[in-house]
Structures are given as structure tokens and as C-alpha cells.
N, C-alpha and C positions, 0 to 999 in steps of 0.2 A: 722318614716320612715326609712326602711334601705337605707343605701349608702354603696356602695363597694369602700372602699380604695386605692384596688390595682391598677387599672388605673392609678390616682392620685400619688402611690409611684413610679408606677417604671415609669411613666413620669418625674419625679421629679431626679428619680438615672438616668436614661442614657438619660436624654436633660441639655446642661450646664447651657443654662437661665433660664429655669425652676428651677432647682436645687440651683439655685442663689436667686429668686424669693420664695422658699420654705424656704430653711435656714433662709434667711433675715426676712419672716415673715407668719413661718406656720399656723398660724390663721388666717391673712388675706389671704393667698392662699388657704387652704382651704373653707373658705368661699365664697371668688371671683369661686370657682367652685363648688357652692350648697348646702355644706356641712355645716350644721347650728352647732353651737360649743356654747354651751349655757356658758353663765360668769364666772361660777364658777369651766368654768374648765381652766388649762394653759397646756399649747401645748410648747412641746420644740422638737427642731430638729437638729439633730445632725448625723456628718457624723462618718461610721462608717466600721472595716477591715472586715464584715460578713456580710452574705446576708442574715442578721434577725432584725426583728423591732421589741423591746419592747415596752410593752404600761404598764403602771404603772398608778393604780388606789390609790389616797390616800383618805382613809375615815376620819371622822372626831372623834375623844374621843367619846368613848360610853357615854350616859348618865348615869348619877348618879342614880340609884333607889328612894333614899333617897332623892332627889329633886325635890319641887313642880318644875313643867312645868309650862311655861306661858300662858297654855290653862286653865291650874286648877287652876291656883292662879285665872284669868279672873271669873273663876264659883265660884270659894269662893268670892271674892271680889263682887259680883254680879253683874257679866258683863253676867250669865246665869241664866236664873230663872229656866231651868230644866222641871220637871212634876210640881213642885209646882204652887203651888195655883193657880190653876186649877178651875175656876170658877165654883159652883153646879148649 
């Protein structure tokens, strides 16, 4: 679902309780108004001399090629039987 942030920001820059209530805990305020913020992400909020928000996405280390997955070790280990033995 989209949500539109801006409401939410600039209620946040020109009301001082709000603003107080955002700093203090921008996950929980955004949350407390709809905005669903799933676990693994962290939200920081910070005051700031410009009228621009960054948002900063960190991804995690690419996977190794060379490394079974824990999907394929499961099918080798045979936790998948696959097409096989396929009853005639």
C-alpha cells in the first residue's frame, strides 16, 4: 500500500509537539499514524539546517556464487525429492 510521507513530515517540522514526539520516536509515530514499518528496517530522525530528507537504503553483502544456499543444501540433504522417483 502507498502512503504519502509528506503530511506526516511537515506536521512533524512546523508543530513543536509533534516534532518532539517524531525525534523521540519515529517508528513509533509513524506507526501510531498508519504507516506500517516492517522490522528490519531502523528509522532515524534527525534535525536538520535544509529543507531536504534523505532516506538511506542499506542492503545486505551480495551472496557468494560459490555458496551452497540453505534452499539447495535442504534438496541435497533431502529435505526435496524433486521429479524423482516418480511413481510408473
Amino acid at each position: 500500500m502507498a502512503f504519502d510521507l509528506a503530511p506526516l513530515v511537515m506536521k512533524a517540522a512546523t508543530d513543536h509537539g509533534e516534532r518532539a514526539k517524531f525525534l523521540a520516536d519515529p517508528r513509533g509515530y509513524l506507526e501510531a499514524h498508519g504507516v506500517d514499518v516492517p522490522g528490519f528496517v531502523e528509522i532515524t530522525a534527525v534535525e536538520i539546517d535544509r529543507p531536504v530528507a534523505t532516506v538511506t537504503f542499506g542492503l545486505p553483502p551480495m551472496p557468494d556464487p560459490d555458496e551452497i544456499s540453505e534452499v539447495d543444501l535442504d534438496q541435497i540433504s533431502g529435505g526435496h525429492s524433486g521429479n524423482f522417483g516418480t511413481p510408473m
